[in-house]
Structure formats: C-alpha cells, structure tokens
N, C-alpha and C positions, 0 to 999 in steps of 0.2 A: 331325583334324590329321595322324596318320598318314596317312592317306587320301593327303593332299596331300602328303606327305611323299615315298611311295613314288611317286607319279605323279611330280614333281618328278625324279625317277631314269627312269620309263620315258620320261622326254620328252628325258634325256641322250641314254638311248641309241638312241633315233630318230633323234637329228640326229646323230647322229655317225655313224649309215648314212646320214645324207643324206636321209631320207623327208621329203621339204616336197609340199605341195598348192599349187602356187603358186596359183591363183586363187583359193583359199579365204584364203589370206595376203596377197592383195591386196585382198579384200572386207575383210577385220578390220582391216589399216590403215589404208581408207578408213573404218570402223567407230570404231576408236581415237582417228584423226589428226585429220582435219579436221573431223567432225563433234564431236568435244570442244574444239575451237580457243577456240569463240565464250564456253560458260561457264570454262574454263581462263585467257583472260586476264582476261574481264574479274572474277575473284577476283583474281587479279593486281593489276588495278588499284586495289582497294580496298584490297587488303594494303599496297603499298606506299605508300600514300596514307597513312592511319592507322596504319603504321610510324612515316613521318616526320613525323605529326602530333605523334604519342609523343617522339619523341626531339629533334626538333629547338627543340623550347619548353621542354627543361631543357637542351641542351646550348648553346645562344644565351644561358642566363642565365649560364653560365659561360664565355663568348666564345669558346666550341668553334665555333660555327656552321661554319665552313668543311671538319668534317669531317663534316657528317649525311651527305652522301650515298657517303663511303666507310663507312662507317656503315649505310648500309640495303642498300649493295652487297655485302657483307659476307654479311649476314644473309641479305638473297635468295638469294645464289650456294649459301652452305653449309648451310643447313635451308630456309628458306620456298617457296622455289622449289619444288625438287622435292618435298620431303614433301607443302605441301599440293597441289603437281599430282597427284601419288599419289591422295591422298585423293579430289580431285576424279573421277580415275582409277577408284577401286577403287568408286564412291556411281552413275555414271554407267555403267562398261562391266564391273567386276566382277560387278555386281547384273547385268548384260543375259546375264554368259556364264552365271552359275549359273542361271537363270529360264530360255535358251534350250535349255542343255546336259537339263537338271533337265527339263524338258517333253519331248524327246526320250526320256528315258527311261521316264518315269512311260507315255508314248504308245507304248511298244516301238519308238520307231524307232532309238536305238539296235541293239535284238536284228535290226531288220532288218539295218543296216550287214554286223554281222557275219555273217550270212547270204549276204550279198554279197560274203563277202571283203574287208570293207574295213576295217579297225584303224579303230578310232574317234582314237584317241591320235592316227594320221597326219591323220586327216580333219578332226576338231575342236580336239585341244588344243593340236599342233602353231604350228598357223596364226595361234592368238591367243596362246601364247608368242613369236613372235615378232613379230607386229603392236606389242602393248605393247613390247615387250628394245624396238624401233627406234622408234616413235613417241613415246614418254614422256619422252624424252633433248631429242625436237627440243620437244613440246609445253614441257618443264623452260625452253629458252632462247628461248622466245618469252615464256614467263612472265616471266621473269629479267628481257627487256626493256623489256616490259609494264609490272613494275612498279617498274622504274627510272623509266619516263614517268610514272606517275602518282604517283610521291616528286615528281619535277622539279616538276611543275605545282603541287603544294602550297607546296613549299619557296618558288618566287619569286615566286608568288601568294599568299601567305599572311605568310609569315615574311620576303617582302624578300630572298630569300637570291639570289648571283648565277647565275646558270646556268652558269656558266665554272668558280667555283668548285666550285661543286657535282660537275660533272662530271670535271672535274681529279683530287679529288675521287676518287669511284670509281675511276680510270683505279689510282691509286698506291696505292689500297685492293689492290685484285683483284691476286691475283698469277695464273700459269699452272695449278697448282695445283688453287686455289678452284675453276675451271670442269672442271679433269677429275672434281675429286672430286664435285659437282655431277653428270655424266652417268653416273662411277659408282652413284651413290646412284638415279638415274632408271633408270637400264637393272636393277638389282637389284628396286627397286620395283613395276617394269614387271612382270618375270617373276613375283615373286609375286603381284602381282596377278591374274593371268593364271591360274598353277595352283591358287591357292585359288577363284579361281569357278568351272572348269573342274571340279576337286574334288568340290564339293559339288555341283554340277549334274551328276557318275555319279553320286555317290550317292546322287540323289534318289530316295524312297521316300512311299507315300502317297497318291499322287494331285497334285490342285491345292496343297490344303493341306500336303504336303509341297514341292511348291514353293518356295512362299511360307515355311516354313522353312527352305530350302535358302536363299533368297537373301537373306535376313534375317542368319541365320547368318554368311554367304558375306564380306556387306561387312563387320560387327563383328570377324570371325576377321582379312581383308585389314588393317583398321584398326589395329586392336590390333599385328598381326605389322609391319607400315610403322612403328609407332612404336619397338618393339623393336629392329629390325633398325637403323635410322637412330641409335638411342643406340650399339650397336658398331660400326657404321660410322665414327659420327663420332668415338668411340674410336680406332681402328685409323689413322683417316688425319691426324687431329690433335693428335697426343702432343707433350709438351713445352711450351715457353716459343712463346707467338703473336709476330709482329712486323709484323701488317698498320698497325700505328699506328704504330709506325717506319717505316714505309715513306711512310706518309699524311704523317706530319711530315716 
C-alpha cells in the first residue's frame, strides 16, 4: 500500500511536467472505455431493475409509487452508479494492468525500458492514470442511464407504474449537485484504480506465480480502498439535512 502510495506522488509529479505518451493514453482508453461498455451496462441494467423491483412493492403499498423512480435516480446518481462501475473497473482492467505491468517485470522488460531511457511511470503508468481519471466518469453516466432504462421497464411492466410519472419523477429527484458529485466519485475511483494495479504489477516478484499474486492482491486492495474512499466522499459532499424528497414532492 505504500508502494501505491508513493507512486500516486511520482505520477503528480509527471503531469504536472507534462510527460503524457499520447498513444499509449489513447490505447488504455480504448482499453478502459469501450471495451468495458458492454459488461458495465448491462450490470447496470440489472441493478437498476432489481432496485426498483425492491422498492417499488413496499413503496406502492404505501401509495408512494410515484416517487420510485426519483428514488432509484437518487441512489444510481450518488453510490450505485459509480461504485459499482468502479468495481466492474478495478475486476476487468485493474487485474489487466497488474498482470500486464507484473509480467513486464518478472520478464525484465521493464529493466529494458530503463536501459532505454525511458521512465516506465511516463510509459506505463501515466497513460492508464489518465485513460481511467477520463473514461470512468463517461462509463459512470452511461450506467446512470442504463440503469434508469431498465428501473423504467420494470416499474410500467410489472408494477403498472406510468412512465411520465416515473420520469418526472427522477427529473425533481436529481438536483445539479447529485451528477457532479457522481463524476467526482468516478474520476477518484478511476485514478485509484489505475495506481493500485499499476502498483503491484512493479512490484511483481516471483515469476508467474507472483503474478498471479500480484493481480489477486491488486483487485481485493482496489476493492476494499473504492469502498473506503466512497464512505468519506460521500461524507464530505453530503453533510447535513437531505431535501431530494422535498423537491420530488
């Protein structure tokens, strides 16, 4: 965790000289972005499906119905969305960077880089810090949408509920707010994601088999640290008395 700590520091001071590889940061966001799209929503869609499976058949017994889906809009915007994108994030491309990083090393090509001249931090860790910081924010509000469509489909398929409602609904849910706080949580997420695999794939030692504890390690540490961080997050940016339900009424 040190490890990842101090790097977390050399990758400051990188960009703040400016060292980007642009084509290796444009490999890792086609790496990040699109190729996580397809299992990123469709977890989405299940979340928000059996959200509103959850909520909407006790809040209809109490004649709530008309605010499930500011209700599940809520909930997407400010944890589900981005945490579990994160997760999906850290299980998918965390594990790829510690396993990729982590065999570079164990194979000395690492020690070549630097032979070369070439700072591995600029070459490797750079590129996938900032592939996830920019990717994670957009894959967060494709989920967000994601799995507002598949609440929608249940609520008026299932529970009868209108879709006007429904939507209205969210719209007086969601303040300005909920959505930055949202890409803050994705763009912090992102980043650690990114330096804990990055992390433990230097430090890989061992061979194969350290690998394979390197990227083991890798997602359990990402995991753990996304839950931590998202609890004083959501500390930090939501103190005091809520009033998305005054707003919805």
């Amino acid at each position: 965790m040190l490890a990842a700590i101090f790097l977390g520091g050399q990758v400051i001071v990188h960009l703040l000289r400016w060292r980007i590889h642009r084509r290796n940061t444009l490999e890792q966001m086609a790496t990040v972005g699109p190729d996580s799209l397809f299992i990123a929503l469709l977890t989405a869609v299940f979340v928000g499906a059996v959200f509103t499976i959850q909520v909407a058949r006790e809040f209809i017994t109490f004649g709530a119905g008309n605010i499930v889906g500011g209700v599940l809009a809520v909930a997407l915007t400010r944890e589900l969305s981005p945490v579990l994108t994160a997760v999906v994030l850290a299980g998918r491309v965390g594990s790829a960077f510690a396993a990729e990083i982590g065999t570079m090393r164990v194979t000395e090509q690492i020690d070549a880089l630097l032979m070369l001249k070439t700072d591995p931090i600029d070459y490797l860790v750079i590129p996938r810090v900032i592939a996830c910081c920019l990717m994670l924010p957009i894959l967060t509000l494709l989920s967000l949408v994601t799995g507002m469509l598949g609440g929608l489909v249940i609520a008026t398929n299932i529970y009868n509920l209108s879709d006007t409602v429904f939507l209205d609904s969210a719209r007086n849910f969601l303040g300005t707010w909920d959505i930055v706080s949202a890409m803050i949580k994705a763009c912090c997420f992102g980043i650690l994601v990114a330096i804990i695999g990055c992390s433990w794939g230097l430090t890989t030692t061992g061979g194969a088999k350290g690998v394979g504890q390197s990227t083991t390690t890798a997602v359990v540490t990402a995991l753990l640290i996304i839950f931590i961080t998202n609890f004083f997050l959501s500390w930090i940016m939501f103190q005091g008395t809520g009033s998305a339900l005054l707003q919805g009424f």
